[in-house]
C-alpha positions, 0 to 999 in steps of 0.5 A, a space after each residue: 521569488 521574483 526581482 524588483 528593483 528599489 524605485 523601479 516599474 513593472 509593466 509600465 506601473 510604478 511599483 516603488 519597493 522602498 515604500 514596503 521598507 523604512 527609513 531606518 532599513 534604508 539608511 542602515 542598508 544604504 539602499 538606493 537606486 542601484 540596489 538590486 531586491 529579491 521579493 519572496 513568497 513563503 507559503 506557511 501552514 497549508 498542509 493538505 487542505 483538500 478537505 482537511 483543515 490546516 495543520 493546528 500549530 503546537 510547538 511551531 519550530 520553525 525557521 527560514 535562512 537566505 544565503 550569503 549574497 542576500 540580506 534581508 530586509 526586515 521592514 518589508 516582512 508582511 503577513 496575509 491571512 489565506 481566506 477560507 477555501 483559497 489556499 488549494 484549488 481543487 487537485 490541491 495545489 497551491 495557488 500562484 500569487 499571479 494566478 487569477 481566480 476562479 471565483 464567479 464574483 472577482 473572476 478578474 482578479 488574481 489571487 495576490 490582489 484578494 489575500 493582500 488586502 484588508 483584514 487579511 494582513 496580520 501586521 502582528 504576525 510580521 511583528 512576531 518574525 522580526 522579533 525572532 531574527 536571526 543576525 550575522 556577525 555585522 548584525 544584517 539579518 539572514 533570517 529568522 528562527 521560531 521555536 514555541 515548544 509546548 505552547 499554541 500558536 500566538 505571535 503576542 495577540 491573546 485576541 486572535 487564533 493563528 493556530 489553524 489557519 494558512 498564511 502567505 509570507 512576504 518579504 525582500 532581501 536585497 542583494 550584495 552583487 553589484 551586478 544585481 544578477 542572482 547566482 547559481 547559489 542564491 537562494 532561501 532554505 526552510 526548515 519544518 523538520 520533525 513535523 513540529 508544527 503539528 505537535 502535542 497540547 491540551 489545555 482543560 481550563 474551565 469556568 463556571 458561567 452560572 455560579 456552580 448552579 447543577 444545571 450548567 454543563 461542564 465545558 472545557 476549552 479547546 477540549 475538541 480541538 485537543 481531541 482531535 489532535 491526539 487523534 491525528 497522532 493516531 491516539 483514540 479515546 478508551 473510556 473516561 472516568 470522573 462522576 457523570 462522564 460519557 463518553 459519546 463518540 471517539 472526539 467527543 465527551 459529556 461530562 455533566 453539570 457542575 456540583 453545587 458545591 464549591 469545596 468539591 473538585 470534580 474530577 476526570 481522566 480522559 484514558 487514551 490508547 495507541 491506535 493499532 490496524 492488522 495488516 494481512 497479505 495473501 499470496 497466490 501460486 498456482 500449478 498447472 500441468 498439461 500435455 504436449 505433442 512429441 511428434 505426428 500430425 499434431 507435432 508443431 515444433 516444440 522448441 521450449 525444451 530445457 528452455 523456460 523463457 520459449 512459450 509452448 505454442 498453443 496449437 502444440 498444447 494437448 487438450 488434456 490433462 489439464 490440471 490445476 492445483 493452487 496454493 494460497 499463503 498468508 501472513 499477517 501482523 499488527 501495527 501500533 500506528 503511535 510507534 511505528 505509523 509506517 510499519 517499518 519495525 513492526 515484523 510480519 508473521 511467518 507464511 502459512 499455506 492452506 497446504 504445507 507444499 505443493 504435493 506431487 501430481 502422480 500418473 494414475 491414467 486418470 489426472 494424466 491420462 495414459 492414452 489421448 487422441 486415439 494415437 498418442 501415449 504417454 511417454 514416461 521416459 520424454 522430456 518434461 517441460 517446465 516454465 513460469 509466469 515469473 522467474 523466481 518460480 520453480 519445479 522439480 521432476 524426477 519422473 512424470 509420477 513425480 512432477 511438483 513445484 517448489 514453494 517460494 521464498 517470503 521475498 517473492 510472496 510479498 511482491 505478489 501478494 495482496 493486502 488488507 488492512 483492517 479487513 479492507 483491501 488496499 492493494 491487488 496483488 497477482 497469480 503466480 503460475 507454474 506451467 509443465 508440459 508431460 510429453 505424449 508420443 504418436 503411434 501409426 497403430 492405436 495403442 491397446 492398453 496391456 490387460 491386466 491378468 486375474 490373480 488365482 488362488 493357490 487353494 484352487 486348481 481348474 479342472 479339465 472339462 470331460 469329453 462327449 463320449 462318441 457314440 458306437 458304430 454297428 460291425 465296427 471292432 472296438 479299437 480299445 479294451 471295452 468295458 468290463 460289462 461288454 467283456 463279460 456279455 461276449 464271454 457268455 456268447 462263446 459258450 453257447 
């Protein structure tokens, strides 16, 4: 929007704006030079144009109103084709009409003075829009409103395509203030609601250029450009039924030669299914234990206790354990693009983990070890440290044989999962983890490992080994009874 006076000058160059506007708006408006004009700009149909083409226009509803202190002037509507590659430079941003531009061949000249020429005006588009002028109780007109629902694009001109092209929208109002300064309130408001201007149409008309001879190809008109908008509206092409239909690729259909014969229709359906993608997240949480120092030498003033937010300091941190377990959840769900393009009623699956839940990590002296360092024992009755890496996250502990973490809620997965649709990632999602510190003591003296005894069986009694027998000394008197056959070799001594 810019301001322009009704006989003035811009940059020391006569622009008089009563020439853009006829006698019958001069007289009826009673313009002059104290009539104060607002020039506007409407930049109509540019869509995202960054190598896409403008939207194709069905069932434009379409409508613009100025507010209470303008009224406009319709002689002064003009309309100017955008020529191809013009509309969006190469961030695809909208050109300003002042901008110069980038062309090697009209580098001096700004994109204004390129679209307003030739045949660039469409002086029957700007027919169109005043035919459609929406009018207040006194008759000044406040805007204007189209409604083409369930046709194509055609301001009345059967010879031109205005349905797939850009276009710049000129106009001026004329302002009802006498102090020919715009308001806070003064303004224009556009409304393209519903994305109507990018609605549905199919037109199958045919006509047979070479007398219904079997060699001429069947064509219908705009069957591509309708193809190709079902497509957009997220609808592709199942199969086609009808004697010699091909269906070639996903926008484009054979559909043979004519019969030689004029008293047989030929018929053929065009089956169109809704688009559909699978959508599935992964979420990752891991658990990790690890050990750390209660005091002695290697003491390095655990603060963390009963404080999750306090990080362990890393020199505190024992080299073992240092278990990792990691649970990894998933969910998916199918989205029917046609009814829900945003996924916003389609429900997802429940989560299922590669395990049912975190499980327990138990002291076995092998994945948390009883001795470590030579000095430092496990201490079973200390205080178990628990931390994460987000807050949601939590642990239970009764005891060091029973240490695992709680599976999250769906909320929380979702807000680190990963995504792919159709087997491609769209987004990285990030690792969860749940850090617990085991607490291990100093001793002065090397703890020994208590040994564990050999269980006997009750069925077997140990025996006592037999003593050596000492052997007898010469005129020694025996101390004890002898045996019985040294008793007997004295008693036949005495005899003699």
């Amino acid at each position: 929007m810019g301001q322009k006076s009704f006989n003035g000058s811009d940059d020391g160059k006569v622009y008089p704006e009563k020439n853009n506007i006829s006698e019958e708006d001069i007289n009826q408006l009673k313009l002059n030079d104290d009539s104060h004009l607002l020039q506007w700009g409407i930049y109509f149909n540019y869509g995202n144009q960054l190598n896409n083409p403008p939207l194709s226009l069905y069932n434009a509803i379409f409508k613009v109103a100025f507010s209470q202190d303008q009224t406009l002037i319709p002689s002064s509507i003009k309309v100017f084709e955008i020529p191809s590659g013009m509309s969006v430079d190469q961030n695809a941003l909208r050109h300003g009409i002042k901008d110069f531009y980038d062309g090697a061949d009209k580098s001096d000249e700004n994109y204004y003075s390129i679209i307003a020429t030739g045949n660039n005006e469409k002086t029957k588009f700007a027919d169109f829009l005043r035919a459609h002028l929406v009018k207040n109780a006194t008759g000044q007109a406040t805007g204007f409103s189209v409604n083409q629902t369930g046709q194509k694009f055609n301001p009345n001109d059967p010879s031109y395509d205005y349905s797939t092209h850009a276009y710049f929208i000129q106009l001026d109002t004329v302002l009802s203030n006498k102090s020919g300064q715009p308001t806070s309130s003064t303004g224009m408001t556009s409304d393209t609601s519903k994305n109507t201007l990018a609605g549905q149409g199919l037109s199958a008309d045919y006509k047979n250029k070479d007398d219904q001879s079997a060699n001429t190809p069947i064509q219908f008109s705009r069957l591509e450009e309708a193809l190709a908008l079902f497509k957009n509206k997220h609808y592709k092409i199942e199969k086609v039924s009808g004697a010699n239909a091909t269906l070639k690729t996903d926008s484009s259909i054979g559909f043979g030669n004519f019969y030689n014969n004029e008293n047989v229709d030929q018929h053929f359906i065009i089956y169109l299914v809704h688009e559909t993608q699978i959508e599935k997240q992964t979420a990752t949480v891991g658990e990790e234990v690890k050990g750390y120092y209660v005091n002695g030498p290697k003491s390095q003033n655990f603060s963390g206790i009963n404080n999750p937010d306090v990080a362990v300091p890393k020199n505190d941190e024992t080299p073992t354990p240092n278990v990792v377990k990691e649970v990894i959840y998933s969910r998916s769900r199918v989205v029917d693009l046609v009814k829900d393009p945003q996924g916003t009623e389609i429900n997802w699956s429940q989560w299922i983990s590669n395990n049912q839940a975190f499980s327990a990590i138990p002291y076995n002296n092998t994945t948390i070890k009883d001795i470590i360092d030579g000095h430092y024992h496990l201490d079973k009755n200390g205080v178990i440290h628990i931390a994460s890496s987000q807050n949601k996250l939590t642990a239970t502990s009764n005891s060091i044989t029973e240490i695992s973490a709680i599976a999250p809620n769906s909320e929380f997965l979702a807000s680190i999962a990963s995504t792919t649709v159709n087997g491609q990632k769209t987004t990285t999602g990030n690792l969860a983890t749940i850090s617990i510190w085991v607490p291990y003591s100093y001793s002065a003296s090397k703890p020994e490992p208590t040994p564990t005894p050999i269980p006997i069986p009750e069925s077997e009694t140990p025996t006592t080994p037999e003593q050596p027998k000492q052997p007898s000394e010469p005129n020694t008197p025996y101390e004890s009874e002898p045996p019985k056959s040294m008793n007997t070799n004295r008693q036949r001594f005495t005899k003699k």
